[in-house]
C-alpha positions in Angstrom: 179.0 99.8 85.1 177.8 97.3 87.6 178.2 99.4 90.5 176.7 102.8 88.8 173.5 100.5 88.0 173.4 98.9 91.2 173.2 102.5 92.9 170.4 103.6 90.8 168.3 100.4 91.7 168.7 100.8 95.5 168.5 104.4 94.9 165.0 103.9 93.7 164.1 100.8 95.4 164.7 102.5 99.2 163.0 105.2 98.1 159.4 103.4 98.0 159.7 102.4 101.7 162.0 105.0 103.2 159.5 107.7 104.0 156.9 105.5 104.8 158.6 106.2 108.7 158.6 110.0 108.2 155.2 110.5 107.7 153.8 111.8 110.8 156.9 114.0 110.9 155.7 115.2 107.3 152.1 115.3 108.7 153.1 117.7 111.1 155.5 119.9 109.3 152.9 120.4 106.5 150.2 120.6 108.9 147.9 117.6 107.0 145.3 115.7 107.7 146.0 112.3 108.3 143.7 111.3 105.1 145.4 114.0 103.1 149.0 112.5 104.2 148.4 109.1 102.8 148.7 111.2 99.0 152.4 110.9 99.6 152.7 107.6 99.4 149.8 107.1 96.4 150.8 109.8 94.7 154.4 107.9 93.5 152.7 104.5 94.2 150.4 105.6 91.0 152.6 107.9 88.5 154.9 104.5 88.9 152.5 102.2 87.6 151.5 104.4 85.3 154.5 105.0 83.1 156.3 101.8 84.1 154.2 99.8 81.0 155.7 102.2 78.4 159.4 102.0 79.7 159.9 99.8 76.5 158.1 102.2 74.0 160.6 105.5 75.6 163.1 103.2 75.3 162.5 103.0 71.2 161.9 106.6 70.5 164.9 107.8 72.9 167.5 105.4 72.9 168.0 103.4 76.4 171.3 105.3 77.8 169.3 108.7 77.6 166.3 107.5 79.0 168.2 105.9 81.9 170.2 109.4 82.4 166.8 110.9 82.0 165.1 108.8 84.7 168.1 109.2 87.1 168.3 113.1 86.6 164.3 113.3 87.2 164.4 111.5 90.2 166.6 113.1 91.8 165.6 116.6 90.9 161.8 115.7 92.1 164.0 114.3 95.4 165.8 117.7 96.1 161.8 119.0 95.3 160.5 116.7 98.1 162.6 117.4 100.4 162.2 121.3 100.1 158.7 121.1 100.0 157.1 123.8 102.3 153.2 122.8 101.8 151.5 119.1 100.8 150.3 120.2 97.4 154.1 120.8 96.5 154.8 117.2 98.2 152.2 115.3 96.8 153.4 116.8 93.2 157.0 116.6 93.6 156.8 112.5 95.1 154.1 111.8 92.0 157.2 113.5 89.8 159.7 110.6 91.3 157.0 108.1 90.9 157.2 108.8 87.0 161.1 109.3 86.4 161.6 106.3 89.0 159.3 104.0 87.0 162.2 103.7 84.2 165.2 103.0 86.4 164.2 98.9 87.5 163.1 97.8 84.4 166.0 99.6 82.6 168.8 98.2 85.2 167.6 94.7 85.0 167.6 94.7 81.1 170.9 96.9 80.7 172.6 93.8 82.9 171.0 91.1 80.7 172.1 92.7 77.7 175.5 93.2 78.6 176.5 90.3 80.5 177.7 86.9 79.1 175.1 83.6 80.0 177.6 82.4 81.9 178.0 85.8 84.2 174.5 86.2 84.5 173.8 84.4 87.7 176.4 86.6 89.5 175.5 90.1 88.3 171.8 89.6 88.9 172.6 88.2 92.3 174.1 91.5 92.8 170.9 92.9 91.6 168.4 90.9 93.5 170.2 91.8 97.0 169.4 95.7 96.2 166.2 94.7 95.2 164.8 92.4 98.2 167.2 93.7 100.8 166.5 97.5 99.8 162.6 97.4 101.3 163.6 95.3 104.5 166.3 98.4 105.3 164.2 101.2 104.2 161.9 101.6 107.0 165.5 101.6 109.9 167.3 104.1 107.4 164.3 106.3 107.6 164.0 106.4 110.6 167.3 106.8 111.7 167.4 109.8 109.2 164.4 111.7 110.5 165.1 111.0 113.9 168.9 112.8 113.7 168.7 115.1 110.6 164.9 115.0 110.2 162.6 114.4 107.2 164.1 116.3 104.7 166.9 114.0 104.6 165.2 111.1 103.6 164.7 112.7 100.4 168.1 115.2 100.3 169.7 111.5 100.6 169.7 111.1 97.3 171.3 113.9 95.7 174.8 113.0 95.9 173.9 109.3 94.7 171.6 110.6 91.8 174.7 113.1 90.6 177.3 110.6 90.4 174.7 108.0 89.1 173.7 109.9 86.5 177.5 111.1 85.3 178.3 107.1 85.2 175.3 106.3 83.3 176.2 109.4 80.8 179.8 108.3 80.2 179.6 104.7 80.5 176.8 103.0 79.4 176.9 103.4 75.1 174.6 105.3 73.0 172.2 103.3 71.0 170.3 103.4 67.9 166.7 102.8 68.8 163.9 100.8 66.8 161.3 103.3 66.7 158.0 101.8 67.4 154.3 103.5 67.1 152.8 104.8 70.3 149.3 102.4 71.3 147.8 105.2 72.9 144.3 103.5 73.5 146.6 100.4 75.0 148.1 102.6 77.5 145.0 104.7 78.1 143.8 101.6 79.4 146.1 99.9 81.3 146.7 103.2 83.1 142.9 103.7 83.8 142.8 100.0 85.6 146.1 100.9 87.5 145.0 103.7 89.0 141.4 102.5 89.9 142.5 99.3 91.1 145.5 101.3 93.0 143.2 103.6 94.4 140.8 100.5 95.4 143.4 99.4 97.8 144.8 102.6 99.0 141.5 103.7 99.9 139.9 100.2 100.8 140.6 100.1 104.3 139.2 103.8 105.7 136.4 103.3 103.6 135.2 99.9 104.8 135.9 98.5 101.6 132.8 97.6 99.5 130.6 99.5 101.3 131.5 102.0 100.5 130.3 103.8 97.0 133.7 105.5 95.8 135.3 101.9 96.1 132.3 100.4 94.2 133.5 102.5 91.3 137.0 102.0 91.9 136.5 98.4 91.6 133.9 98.7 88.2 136.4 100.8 86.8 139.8 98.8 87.1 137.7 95.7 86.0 135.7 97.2 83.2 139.2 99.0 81.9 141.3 95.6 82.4 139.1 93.5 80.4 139.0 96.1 77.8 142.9 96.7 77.8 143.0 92.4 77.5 140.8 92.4 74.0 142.6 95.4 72.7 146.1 93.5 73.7 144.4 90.5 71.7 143.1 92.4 68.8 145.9 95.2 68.0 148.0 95.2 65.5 151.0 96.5 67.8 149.6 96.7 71.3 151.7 98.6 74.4 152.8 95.4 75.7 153.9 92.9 73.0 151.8 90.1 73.1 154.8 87.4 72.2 156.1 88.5 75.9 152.7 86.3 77.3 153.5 83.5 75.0 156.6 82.8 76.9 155.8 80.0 79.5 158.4 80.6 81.8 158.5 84.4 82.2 154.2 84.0 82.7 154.7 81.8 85.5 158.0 83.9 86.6 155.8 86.7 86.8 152.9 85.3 88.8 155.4 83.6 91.3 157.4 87.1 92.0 153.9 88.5 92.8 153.3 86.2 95.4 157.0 86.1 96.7 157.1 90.0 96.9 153.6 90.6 98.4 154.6 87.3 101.4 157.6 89.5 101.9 156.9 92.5 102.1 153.8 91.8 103.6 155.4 90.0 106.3 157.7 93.0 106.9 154.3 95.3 107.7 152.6 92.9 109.7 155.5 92.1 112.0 156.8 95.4 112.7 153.6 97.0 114.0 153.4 93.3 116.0 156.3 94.3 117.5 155.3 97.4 118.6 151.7 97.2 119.5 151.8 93.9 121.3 155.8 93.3 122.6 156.3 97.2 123.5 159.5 97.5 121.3 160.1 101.1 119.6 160.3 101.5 116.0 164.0 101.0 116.2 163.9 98.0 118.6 161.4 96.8 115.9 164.0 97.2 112.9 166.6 95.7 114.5 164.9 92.5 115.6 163.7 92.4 111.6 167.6 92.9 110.7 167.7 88.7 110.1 165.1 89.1 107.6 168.0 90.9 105.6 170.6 89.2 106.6 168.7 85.6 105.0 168.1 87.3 101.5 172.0 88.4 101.9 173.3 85.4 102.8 171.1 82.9 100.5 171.0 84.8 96.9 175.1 84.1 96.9 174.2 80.4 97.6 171.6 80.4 95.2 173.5 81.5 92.5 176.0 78.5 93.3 173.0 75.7 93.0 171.4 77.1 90.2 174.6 76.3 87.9 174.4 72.3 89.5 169.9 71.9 90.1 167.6 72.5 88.1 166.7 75.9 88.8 162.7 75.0 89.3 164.0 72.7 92.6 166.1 75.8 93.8 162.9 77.9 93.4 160.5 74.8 94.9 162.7 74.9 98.0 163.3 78.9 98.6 159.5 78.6 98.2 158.9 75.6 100.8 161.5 77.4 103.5 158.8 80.8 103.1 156.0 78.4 103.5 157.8 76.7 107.1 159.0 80.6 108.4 155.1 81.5 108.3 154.1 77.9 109.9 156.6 79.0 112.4 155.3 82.4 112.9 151.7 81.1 113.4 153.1 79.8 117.0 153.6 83.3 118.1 152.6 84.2 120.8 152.1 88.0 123.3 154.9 86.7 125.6 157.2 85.4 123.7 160.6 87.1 123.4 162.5 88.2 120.2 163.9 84.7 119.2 161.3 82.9 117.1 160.5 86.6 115.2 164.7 86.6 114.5 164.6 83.2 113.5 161.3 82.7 111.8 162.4 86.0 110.1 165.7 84.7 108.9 164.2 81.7 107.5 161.9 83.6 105.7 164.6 85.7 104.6 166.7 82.7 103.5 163.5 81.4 101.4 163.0 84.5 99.3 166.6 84.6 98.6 166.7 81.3 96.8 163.7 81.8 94.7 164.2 85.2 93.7 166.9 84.8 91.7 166.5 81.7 89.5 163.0 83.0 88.7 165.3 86.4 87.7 166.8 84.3 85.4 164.7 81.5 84.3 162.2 84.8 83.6 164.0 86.6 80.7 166.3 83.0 79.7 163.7 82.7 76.9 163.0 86.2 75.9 164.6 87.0 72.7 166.5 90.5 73.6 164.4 93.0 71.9 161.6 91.9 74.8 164.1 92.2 77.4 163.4 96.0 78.4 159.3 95.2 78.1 159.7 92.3 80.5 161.4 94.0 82.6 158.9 96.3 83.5 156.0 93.9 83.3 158.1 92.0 86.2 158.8 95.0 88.2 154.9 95.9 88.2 154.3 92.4 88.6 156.5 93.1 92.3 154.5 96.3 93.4 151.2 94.9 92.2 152.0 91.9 95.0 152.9 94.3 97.4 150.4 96.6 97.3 147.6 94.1 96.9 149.2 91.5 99.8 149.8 94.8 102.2 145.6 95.7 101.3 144.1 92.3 101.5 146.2 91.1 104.9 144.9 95.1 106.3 141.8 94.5 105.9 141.9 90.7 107.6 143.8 92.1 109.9 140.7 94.8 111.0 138.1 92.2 110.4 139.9 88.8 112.4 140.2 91.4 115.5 136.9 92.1 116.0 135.9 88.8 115.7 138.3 86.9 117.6 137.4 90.1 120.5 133.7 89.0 120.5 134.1 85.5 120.5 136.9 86.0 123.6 134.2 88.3 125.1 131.7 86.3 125.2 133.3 83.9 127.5 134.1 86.4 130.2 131.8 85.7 133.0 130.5 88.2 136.0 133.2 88.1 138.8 131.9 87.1 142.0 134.1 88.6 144.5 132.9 90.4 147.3 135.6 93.4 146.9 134.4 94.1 143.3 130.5 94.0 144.5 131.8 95.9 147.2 133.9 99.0 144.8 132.7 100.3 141.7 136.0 102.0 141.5 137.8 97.9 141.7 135.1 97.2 139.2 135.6 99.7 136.7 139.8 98.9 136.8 138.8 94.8 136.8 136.8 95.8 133.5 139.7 98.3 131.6 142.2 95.4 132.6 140.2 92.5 131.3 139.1 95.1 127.7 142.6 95.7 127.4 143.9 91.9 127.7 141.3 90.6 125.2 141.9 93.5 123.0 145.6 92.3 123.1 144.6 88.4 122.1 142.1 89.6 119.9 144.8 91.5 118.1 147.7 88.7 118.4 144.7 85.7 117.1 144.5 88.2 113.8 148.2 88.4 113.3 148.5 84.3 113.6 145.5 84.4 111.1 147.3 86.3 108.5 150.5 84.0 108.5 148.1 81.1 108.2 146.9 82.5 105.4 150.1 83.4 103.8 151.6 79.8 104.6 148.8 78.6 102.2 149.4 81.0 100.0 152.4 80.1 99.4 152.1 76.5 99.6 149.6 76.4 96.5 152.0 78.3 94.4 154.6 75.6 94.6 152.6 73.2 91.8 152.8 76.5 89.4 156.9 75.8 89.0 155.5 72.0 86.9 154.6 74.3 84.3 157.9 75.7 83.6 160.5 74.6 81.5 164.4 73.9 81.7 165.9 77.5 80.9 167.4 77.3 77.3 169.4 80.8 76.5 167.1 82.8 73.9 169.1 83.3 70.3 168.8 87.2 69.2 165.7 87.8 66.8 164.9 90.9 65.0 162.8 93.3 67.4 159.8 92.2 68.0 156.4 94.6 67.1 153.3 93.0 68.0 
């Protein structure tokens, strides 16, 4: 059982970063614009958020075993679609298709292992879960590649077909058939909290090319997600039996569980797309040399969820969290000492730390997270928590862009504007000296502007992390949660 859910969750979870290399390869297949290609990514980034909320709601009408075989059989039909896509339209369609059967498999995983694991056992299945989970995204990007550049893109799709088969006979044949609670369908509720999804989705997918707030279709993105989120809040407040259950935000641990993944997901995943195009821009590695040096980052999650499943049954598991969270924090004080010359050491070890830190807090906040929840909130929480990890992502990966555009021209004009007129006698004497002089001093302060922007970003994302920490007083010691009658409002 553990091993047929495990391969559905990295199934899944490699899929959201493992084309994100094959893009200009799909750009150039399917002969699209490079606006048009960013729709391959959206397009499952958005059908995921969307049906993710109602996982629990399927769950009640279908049972969970046949919405799991369900989910696993969609995905990887829409995967065999992708990957025999012949014009965008049909890719854009197929990868919104494996957005929305892909949206069930992580919230279902997670709960299916709760539910069927002892307390005490716990702490080593979800370990098992948390490395496919963090470690997936870190080796998505080096599998992709590796994939399109031998067998070419089709294969980072095609890849899933023998996985999804087997997956989907184990889930068939071992996971029991269940009675479901039927529950009524809040369709304002979800009409709602899909509308501010997709704006606020689109907001930061779009953010960037449009200069952000000056631009008019991101000034209705933004009215819309805020204008549908504040309406989706009172109708969660006021409903009789709203789409999420409102007893699931009474829970004090699994709020602050919730808020802390966000940031931990978006520092790491974050970090991943800052330092890899570092890498590359400014150290002249490949995209290869770029994975490999980023390797350690996997390698500390690996090595530090086994160790934090040993303290969390001796510490407190809010001190195990506290110092995962302070190692993060001293990785990105490390990585704010980078600088153009440097070689691949402090990335590989900066990176490892880092790696290390997320490890031991991602696990006891697994746990502490759904410790309270009585059972019949279980599948609900689960997908609140997984949105809760692409909502970090995708708004940590869209806020650090945009710094990232913004620091560089800034730091170039202030580094400008110290560069005095040379007063050599050749240079008078040569236009042609002149004109090289002036590419090689553009291109140097271009490349300090650019590295000044990257040390920015981890400065910020040290402090980010740092002012989470207090969050972790306001939990409580994890007490297992008795069973209870499902829960309906």
């Amino acid at each position: 059982m553990l091993v047929v859910i495990m391969s559905a969750t990295m199934m899944q979870v490699l899929d959201s970063t493992i084309a994100n290399v094959a893009l200009p390869e799909i750009q150039g297949s399917l002969s699209a614009t490079p606006d048009s290609i960013g729709w391959v990514l959206t397009s499952y980034i958005l059908l995921s958020a969307i049906m993710m909320p109602i996982t629990g709601w399927l769950e009640s009408r279908v049972g969970r075993r046949n919405l799991f075989f369900i989910g696993i059989v969609g995905f990887t039909a829409s995967s065999a679609l992708c990957g025999a896509s012949a014009t965008l339209e049909m890719m854009v369609a197929s990868r919104a298709l494996q957005g929305c059967f892909g949206a069930f498999i992580m919230p279902l995983s997670q709960s299916t292992l709760l539910d069927n694991n002892r307390p005490e056992d716990r702490p080593k299945v979800m370990m098992i879960w948390s490395l496919g989970v963090m470690v997936g995204p870190i080796m998505g990007p080096l599998l992709g590649g590796w994939l399109t550049d031998n067998y070419g893109w089709q294969w980072v799709f095609l890849v899933n077909l023998p996985i999804g088969i087997a997956v989907a006979a184990g889930i068939w044949f071992l996971l029991p058939e269940d009675q479901p609670a039927r529950r009524s369908f809040d369709l304002l509720g979800f009409g709602l909290i899909s509308t501010a999804l997709v704006s606020f989705q689109l907001l930061l997918d779009r953010g960037t090319q449009k200069d952000w707030f000056q631009s008019t279709e991101i000034i209705i993105e933004a009215g819309i997600a805020f204008c549908a989120s504040w309406m989706f809040l009172v109708h969660m407040l006021t409903s009789k039996s709203p789409v999420l259950p409102r007893a699931l935000f009474r829970d004090r641990n699994f709020v602050v569980s919730v808020a802390l993944i966000t940031v931990i997901t978006g520092i790491m995943l974050a970090g991943g797309a800052l330092t890899a195009p570092m890498l590359q821009h400014l150290m002249n590695y490949d995209a290869l040399g770029a994975g490999i040096v980023m390797i350690p980052r996997g390698l500390g999650v690996t090595l530090a969820l086994p160790l934090s499943a040993f303290l969390i049954r001796r510490f407190d598991g809010r001190l195990v969290v506290g110092t995962g969270l302070a190692l993060v924090a001293l990785s990105l004080w490390m990585s704010t000492g980078f600088d153009v010359s440097m070689d691949a050491q402090p990335v590989i070890w900066s990176g490892f730390l880092q790696g290390m830190g997320v490890g031991l807090s991602s696990l006891p906040l697994n746990l502490m997270a759904f410790s309270t929840l009585v059972p019949a909130l279980r599948t609900e929480g689960a997908a609140v928590y997984g949105l809760a990890r692409n909502f970090g992502a995708s708004v940590a990966i869209a806020i650090l862009s945009a710094m990232l555009a913004r620091n560089m021209l800034t730091s170039h004009s202030e580094l400008a504007a110290h560069i005095t007129t040379l007063e050599f006698g050749a240079i008078r004497a040569s236009p042609a000296v002149a004109k090289m002089v002036a590419q090689m001093l553009e291109g140097e302060i271009s490349r300090q502007a650019l590295m000044i922007a990257y040390l920015d970003n981890f400065w910020v994302m040290q402090w980010v992390t740092i002012v989470t920490l207090p969050l972790l007083l306001l939990m409580q010691k994890s007490k297992p949660a008795k069973g209870a009658p499902p829960i309906t409002e």
